[in-house]
C-alpha positions as CSV (number, residue, x, y, z in Angstrom):
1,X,94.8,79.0,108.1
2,X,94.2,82.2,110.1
3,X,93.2,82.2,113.7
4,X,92.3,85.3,115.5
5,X,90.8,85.0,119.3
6,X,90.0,88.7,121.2
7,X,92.9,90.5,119.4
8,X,92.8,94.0,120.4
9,X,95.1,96.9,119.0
10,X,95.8,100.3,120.3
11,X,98.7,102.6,119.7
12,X,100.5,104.0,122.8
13,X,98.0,104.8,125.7
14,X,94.8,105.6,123.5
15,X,92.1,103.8,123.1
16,X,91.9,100.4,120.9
17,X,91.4,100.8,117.6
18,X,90.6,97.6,116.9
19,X,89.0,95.6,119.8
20,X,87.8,91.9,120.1
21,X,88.8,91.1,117.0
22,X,87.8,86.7,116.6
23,X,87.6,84.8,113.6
24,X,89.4,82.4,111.5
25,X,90.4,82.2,107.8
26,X,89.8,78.7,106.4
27,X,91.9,77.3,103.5
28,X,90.3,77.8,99.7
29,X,88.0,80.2,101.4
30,X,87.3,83.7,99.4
31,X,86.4,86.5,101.7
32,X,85.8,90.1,101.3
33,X,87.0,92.7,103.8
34,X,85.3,96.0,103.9
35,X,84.1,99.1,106.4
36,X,84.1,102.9,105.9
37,X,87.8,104.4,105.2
38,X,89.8,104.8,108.6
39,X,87.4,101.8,110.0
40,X,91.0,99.5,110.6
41,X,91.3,97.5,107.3
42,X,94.8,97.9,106.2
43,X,96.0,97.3,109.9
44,X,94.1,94.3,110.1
45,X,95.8,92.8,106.8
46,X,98.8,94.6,108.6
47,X,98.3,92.1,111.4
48,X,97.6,88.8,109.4
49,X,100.5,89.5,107.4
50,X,102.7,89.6,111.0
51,X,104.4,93.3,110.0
52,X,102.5,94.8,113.4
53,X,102.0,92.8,116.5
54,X,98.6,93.1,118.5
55,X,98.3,94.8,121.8
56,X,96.4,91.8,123.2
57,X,95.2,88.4,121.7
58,X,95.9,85.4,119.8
59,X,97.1,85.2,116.6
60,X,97.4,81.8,114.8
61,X,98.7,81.4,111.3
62,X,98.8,78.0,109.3
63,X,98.6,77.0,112.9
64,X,101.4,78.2,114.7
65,X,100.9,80.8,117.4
66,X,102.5,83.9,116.0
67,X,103.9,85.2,118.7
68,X,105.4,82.4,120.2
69,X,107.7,82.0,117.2
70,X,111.3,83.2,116.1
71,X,111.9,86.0,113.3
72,X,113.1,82.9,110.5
73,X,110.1,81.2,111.3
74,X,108.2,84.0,111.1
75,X,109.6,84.7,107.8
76,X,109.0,81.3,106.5
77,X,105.3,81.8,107.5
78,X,105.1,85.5,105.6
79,X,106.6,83.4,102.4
80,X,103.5,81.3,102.0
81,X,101.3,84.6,101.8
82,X,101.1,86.7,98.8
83,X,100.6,90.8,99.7
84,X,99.4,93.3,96.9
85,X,99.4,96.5,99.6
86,X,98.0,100.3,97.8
87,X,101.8,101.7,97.8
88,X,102.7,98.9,95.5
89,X,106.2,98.4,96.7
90,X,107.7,98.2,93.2
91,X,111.5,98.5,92.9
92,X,112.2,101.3,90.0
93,X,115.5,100.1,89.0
94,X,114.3,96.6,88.2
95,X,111.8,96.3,85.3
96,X,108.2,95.0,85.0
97,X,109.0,91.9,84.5
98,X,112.1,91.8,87.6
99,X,109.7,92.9,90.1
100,X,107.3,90.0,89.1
101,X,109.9,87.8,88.8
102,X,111.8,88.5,92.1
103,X,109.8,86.3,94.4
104,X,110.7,83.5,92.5
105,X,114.4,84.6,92.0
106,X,114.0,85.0,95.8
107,X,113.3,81.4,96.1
108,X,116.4,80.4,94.0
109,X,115.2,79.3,90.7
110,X,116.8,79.5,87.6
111,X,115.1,81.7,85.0
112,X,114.5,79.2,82.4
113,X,112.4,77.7,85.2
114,X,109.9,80.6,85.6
115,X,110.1,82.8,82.6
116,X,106.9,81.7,81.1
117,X,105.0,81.6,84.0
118,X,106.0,85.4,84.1
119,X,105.5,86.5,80.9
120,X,102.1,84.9,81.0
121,X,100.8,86.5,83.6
122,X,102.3,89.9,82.5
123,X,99.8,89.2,79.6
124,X,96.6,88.3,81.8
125,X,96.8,91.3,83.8
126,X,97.6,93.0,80.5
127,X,100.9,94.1,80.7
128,X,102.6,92.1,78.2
129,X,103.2,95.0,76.0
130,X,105.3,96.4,79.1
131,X,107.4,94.1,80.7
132,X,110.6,95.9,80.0
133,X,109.6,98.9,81.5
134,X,110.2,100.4,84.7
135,X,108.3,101.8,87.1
136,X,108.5,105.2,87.4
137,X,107.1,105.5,83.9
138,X,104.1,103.1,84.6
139,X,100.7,105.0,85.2
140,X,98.9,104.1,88.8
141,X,96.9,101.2,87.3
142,X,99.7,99.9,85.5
143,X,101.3,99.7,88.7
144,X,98.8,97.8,90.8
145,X,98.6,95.6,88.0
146,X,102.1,94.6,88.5
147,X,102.0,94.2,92.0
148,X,98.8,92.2,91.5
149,X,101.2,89.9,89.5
150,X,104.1,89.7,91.9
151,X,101.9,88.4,94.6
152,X,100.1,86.0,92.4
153,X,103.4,84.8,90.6
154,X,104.2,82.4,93.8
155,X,101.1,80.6,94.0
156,X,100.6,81.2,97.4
157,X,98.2,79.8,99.9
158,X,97.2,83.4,101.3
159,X,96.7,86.3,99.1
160,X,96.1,89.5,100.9
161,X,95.2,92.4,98.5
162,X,94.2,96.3,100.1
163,X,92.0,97.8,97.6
164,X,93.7,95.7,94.6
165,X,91.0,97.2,91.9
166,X,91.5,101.1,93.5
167,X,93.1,102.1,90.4
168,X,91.4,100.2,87.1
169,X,88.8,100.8,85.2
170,X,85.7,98.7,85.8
171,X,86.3,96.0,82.9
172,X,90.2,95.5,84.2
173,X,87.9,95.5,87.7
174,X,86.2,92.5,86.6
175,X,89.0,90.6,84.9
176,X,91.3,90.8,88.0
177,X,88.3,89.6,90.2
178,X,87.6,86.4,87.8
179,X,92.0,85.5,88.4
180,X,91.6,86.1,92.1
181,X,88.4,83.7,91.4
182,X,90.8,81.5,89.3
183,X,93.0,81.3,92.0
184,X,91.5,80.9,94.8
185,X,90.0,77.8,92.5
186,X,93.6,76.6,92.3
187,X,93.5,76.5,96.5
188,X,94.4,79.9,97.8
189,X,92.9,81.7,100.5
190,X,91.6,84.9,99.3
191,X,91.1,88.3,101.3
192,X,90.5,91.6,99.6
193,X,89.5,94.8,101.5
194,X,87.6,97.1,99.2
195,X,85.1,99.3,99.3
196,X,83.6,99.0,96.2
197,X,80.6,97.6,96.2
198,X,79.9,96.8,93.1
199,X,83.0,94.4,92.8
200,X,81.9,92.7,95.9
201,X,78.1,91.8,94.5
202,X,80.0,90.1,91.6
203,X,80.8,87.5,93.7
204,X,78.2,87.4,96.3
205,X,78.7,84.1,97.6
206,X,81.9,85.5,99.3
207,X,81.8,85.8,102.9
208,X,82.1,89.3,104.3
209,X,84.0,90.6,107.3
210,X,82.3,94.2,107.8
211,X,85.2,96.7,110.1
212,X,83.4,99.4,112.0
213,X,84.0,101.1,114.8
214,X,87.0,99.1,116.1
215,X,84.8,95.7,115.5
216,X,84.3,92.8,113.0
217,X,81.3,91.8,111.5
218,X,80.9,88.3,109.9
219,X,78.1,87.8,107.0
220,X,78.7,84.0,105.4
């Protein structure tokens, strides 16, 4: 699914940031991407998800070669991943349940088609008391749970999430872990950078890709 071989990064004429980077990301697979703060891992989701190109490298992705391609394929590949990034990206004139529903509006389906696939996940992540509200009067967790929702509302095969528990409480924690468990279940790729450990050792059969120091370290 994802296919990195010696991708490097640096910005201008410094040093690399990120150096020898080679893995791959297998379909259904559940993976956990963590490292001290500043160690590279929002620029390596950054780089999966094709917003920033590598200095040097390959990058393959549901088996294209990334940079080989043209921006609508490009953007055909982007729409089979689902993002949750820690600026959340909501729109605040649109309401809760607009911004999770806008993927699928996106797409060009009728509402009668989707609406209670939204309004049940609204109600998982708990936020079915809120789904005509907008954002600016959301609180920070209320937030990330609705981004966690837009990405999730498409089913897709890749789920990226930066720090997607950052700003819950450790039971909301949990229960957002078991649907990105769920999910990946259903056949989705799962990476989540985080650093808290405690989420991580609830699910310790997840492989781990450790950032530090510009390098990636694999633990199946």
């Amino acid at each position: 699914m994802v296919r990195f071989e010696n991708v490097g990064l640096r910005y201008g004429m410094g040093s690399e940031i990120l150096r020898d980077l080679t893995f791959t990301i297998e379909p259904r697979s559940f993976q956990f991407l963590t490292g001290p703060s500043g160690a590279g891992k929002t620029t390596l989701l950054r780089l999966i998800l094709l917003s920033m190109r590598p200095t040097r490298g390959l990058i393959g992705l549901f088996g294209h070669d990334v940079l080989r391609l043209d921006k609508d394929t490009l953007t055909g590949l982007r729409r089979r991943m689902g993002v949750v990034f820690q600026d959340f990206r909501l729109l605040d004139h649109l309401t809760l349940y607009e911004n999770v529903a806008l993927p699928l509006r996106v797409q060009g389906r009728d509402e009668g088609s989707y609406r209670s696939e939204v309004v049940e996940l609204l109600r998982w992540v708990g936020l079915g008391d809120r789904m005509h509200a907008f954002p600016p009067v959301l609180s920070g967790g209320e937030k990330q749970r609705a981004a966690i929702a837009r990405a999730l509302i498409v089913k897709p095969d890749l789920l990226l999430a930066d720090e997607p528990t950052g700003n819950v409480d450790p039971t909301l924690a949990r229960r957002l872990l078991r649907l990105f468990m769920e999910l990946n279940k259903l056949g989705t790729a799962i990476v989540i950078a985080t650093h808290d450990i405690a989420l991580m050792d609830q699910h310790d059969d997840a492989r781990r890709l450790v950032l530090g120091e510009g390098r990636l370290h694999i633990y199946e």
